[in-house]
N, C-alpha and C positions, 0 to 999 in steps of 0.2 A: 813232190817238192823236194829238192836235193838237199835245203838247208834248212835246220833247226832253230828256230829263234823264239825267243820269250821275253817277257818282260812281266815278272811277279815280284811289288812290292809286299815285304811282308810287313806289321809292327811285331815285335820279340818284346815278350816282358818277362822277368823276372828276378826273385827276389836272393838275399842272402839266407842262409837256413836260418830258422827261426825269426826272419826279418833282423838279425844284429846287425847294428850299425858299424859295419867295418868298413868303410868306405868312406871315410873323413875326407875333409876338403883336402887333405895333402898328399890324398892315393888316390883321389876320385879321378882327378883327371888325368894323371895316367893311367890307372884302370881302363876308363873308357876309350884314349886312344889304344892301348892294347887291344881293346874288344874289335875297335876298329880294324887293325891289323891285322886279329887272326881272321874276321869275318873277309877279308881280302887274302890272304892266305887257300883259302878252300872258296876260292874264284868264285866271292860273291862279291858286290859292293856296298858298302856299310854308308848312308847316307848321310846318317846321325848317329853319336852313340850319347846318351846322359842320363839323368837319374840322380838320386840322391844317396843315402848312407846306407840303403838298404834295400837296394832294388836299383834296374837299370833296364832302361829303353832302350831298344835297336830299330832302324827305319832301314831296312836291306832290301836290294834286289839279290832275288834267290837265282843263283847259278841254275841254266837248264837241265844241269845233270846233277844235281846233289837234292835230297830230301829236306824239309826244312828239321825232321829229325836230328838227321844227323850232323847237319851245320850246327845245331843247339848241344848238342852231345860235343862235337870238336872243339867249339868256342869257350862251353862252361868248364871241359878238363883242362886247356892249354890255359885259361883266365886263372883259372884256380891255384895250378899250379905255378905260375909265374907268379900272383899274389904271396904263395908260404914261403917263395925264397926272397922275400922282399923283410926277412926277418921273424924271427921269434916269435914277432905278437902277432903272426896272422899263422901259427901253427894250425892254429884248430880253424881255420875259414873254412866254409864249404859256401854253394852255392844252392838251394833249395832245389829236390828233385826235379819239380814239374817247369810247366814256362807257359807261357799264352804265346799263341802266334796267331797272328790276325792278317786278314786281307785287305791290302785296303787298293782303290783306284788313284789311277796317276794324277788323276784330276785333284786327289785329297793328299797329295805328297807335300805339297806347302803347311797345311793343315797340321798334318801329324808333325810337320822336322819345328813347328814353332810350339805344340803340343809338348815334345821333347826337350826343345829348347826352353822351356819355362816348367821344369819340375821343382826346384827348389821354392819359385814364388807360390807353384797350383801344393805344395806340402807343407806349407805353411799352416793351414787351416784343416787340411786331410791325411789320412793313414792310407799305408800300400792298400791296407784291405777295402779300408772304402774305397778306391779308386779304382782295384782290379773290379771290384763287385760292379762298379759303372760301367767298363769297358767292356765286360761281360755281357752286362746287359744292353750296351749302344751293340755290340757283333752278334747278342741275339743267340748268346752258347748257354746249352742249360748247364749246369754243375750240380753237384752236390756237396753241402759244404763242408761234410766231415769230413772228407777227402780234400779238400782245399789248399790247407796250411801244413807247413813242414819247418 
């Protein structure tokens, strides 16, 4: 076959370091159109980007030639850094080492972008951590929890 083709949606989660909420309603959503842009920058397609003060969702189709490593590596240092020049009070932001990256099928892409789209009302009642621990547990990845949190 002469041509290359794929089609892998990923879900990308993850948090601010230490879960701080620096991601207030008045940088949230340009943060996440940012997220969007760079994740189309490094020739993926970013479906969805949302989340709330202290963690964010991404619904991406992963480029045939890039790792979903290193799209997470490129997105959270170009995110990061476009965040500290956005002023003084995001000196100290980091984004939490790790990240979850999940598979999910095309058939659950409505699924996840409404999953997405409703983070502020599903954290209403739940914490990142209860929520990563369920998503964990619906993809069926073991963890160990001391290693978890950053």
């Amino acid at each position: 076959m002469p041509q290359s083709l794929s089609n892998i949606l990923i879900h990308l989660i993850w948090s601010t370091k230490d879960r701080h909420p620096w991601l207030s309603p008045g940088i949230r959503e340009q943060t996440h159109a940012f997220l969007a842009g760079a994740v189309r920058h490094m020739d993926c397609q970013a479906y969805r980007v949302g989340g709330v003060a202290d963690h964010v969702h991404l619904a991406v189709r992963l480029s045939r030639t890039l790792s979903v490593a290193d799209l997470v590596k490129e997105v959270k240092l170009a995110s990061s850094k476009w965040l500290k020049e956005h002023g003084p009070e995001f000196n100290g932001f980091y984004w939490q080492q790790g990240y979850g990256a999940f598979s999910v099928g095309m058939s659950q892409k409505e699924t996840l972008l409404h999953y997405i789209d409703t983070q502020e009302e599903h954290h209403r009642t739940r914490t990142f951590q209860e929520e990563y621990r369920d998503v964990l547990a619906k993809y069926e990845v073991v963890y160990d929890e001391r290693y978890m949190w950053d």
